[in-house]
GULUMKE-988665 format. One record per residue (C-alpha): z, x, y; residue number from 1. Coordinates in Angstrom, 3 decimals, m for minus. Example, Ala and Ser with C-alpha at 12.3 -4.5 7.8 and 13.67 -1.06 7.14 Angstrom:
+----------+----------+----------+-----+
:       pz :       px :       py :   i :
+----------+----------+----------+-----+
:    7.800 :   12.300 :   m4.500 :   1 :
:    7.140 :   13.670 :   m1.060 :   2 :
+----------+----------+----------+-----+
// end
This chain:
+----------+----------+----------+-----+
:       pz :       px :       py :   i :
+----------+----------+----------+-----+
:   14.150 :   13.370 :  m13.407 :   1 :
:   14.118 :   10.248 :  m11.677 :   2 :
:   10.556 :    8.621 :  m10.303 :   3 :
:   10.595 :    8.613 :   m6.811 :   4 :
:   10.122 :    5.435 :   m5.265 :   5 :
:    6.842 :    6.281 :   m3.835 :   6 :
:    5.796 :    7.061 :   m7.144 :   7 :
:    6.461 :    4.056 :   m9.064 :   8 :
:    4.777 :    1.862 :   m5.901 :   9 :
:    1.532 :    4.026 :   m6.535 :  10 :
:    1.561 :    3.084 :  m10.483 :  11 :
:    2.710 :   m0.570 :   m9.882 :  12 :
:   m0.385 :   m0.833 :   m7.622 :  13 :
:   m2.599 :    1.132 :   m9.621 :  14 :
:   m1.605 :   m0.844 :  m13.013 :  15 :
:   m1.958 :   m4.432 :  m11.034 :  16 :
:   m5.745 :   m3.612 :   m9.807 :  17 :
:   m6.790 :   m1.749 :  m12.951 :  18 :
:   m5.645 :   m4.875 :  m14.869 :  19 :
:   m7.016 :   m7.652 :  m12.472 :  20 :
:  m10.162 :   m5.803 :  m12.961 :  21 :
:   m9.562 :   m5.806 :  m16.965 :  22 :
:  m10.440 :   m2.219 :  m17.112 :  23 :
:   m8.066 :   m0.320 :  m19.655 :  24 :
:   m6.436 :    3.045 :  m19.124 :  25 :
:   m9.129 :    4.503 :  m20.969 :  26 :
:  m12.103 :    3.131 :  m18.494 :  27 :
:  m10.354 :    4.012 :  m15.466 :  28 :
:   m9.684 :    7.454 :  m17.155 :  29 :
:  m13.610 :    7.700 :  m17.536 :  30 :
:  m14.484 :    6.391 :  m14.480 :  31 :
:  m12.259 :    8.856 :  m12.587 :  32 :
:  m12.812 :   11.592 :  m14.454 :  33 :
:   m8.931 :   11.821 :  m15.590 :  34 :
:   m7.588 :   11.545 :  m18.739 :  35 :
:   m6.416 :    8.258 :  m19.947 :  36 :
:   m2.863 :   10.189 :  m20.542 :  37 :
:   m2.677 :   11.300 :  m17.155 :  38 :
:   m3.113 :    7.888 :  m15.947 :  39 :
:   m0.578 :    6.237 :  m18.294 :  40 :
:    1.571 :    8.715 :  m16.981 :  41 :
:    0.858 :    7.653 :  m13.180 :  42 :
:    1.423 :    4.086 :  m14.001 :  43 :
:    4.831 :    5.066 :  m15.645 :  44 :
:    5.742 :    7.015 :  m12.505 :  45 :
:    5.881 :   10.123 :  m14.551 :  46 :
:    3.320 :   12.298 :  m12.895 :  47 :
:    3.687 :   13.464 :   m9.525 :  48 :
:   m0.306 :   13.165 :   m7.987 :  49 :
:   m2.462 :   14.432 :   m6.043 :  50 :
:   m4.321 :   13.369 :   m3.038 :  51 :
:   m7.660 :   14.087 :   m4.531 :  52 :
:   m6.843 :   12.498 :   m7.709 :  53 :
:   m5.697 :    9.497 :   m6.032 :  54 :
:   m9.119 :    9.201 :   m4.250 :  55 :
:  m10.572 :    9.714 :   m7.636 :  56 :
:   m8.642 :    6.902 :   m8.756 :  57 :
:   m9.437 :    4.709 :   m5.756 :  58 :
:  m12.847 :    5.406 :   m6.158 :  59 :
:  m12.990 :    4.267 :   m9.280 :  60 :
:  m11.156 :    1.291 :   m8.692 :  61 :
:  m13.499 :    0.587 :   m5.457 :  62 :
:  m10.714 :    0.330 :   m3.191 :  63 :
:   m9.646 :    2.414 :   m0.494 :  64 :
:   m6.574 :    5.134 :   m0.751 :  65 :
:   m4.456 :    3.487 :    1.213 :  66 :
:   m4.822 :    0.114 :   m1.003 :  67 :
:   m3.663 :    2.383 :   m3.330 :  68 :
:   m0.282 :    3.613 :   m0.899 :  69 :
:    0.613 :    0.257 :    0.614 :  70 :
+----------+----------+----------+-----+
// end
């Protein structure tokens, strides 16, 4: 199945913040209480999410949702 392009704008933006930060998969995982996988997975534009994990992930990025969506 092809990623949606909603999808892969989600990952792109979650990948470019996580790595200004120079937090690895792993860290943002732990900080969002998600696995590490699951976020690899997001990034990819494999994994179809959720609203509340994308808060989650937000949160643990300290930027809003719709940072996240834009």
């Amino acid at each position: 199945m092809k990623a949606s392009p909603a999808r892969r704008k989600l990952g792109e933006a979650i990948r470019k913040i996580r790595t200004k930060q120079k937090i690895s998969q792993e860290e943002l995982g732990f900080r969002a209480k998600l696995h590490r996988t699951y976020i690899g997975a997001i990034e990819r534009a494999e994994q179809n999410v959720s609203i509340d994990n994308i808060h989650k992930i937000a949160k643990a990025l300290k930027v809003s949702p719709g940072d996240l969506l834009n």
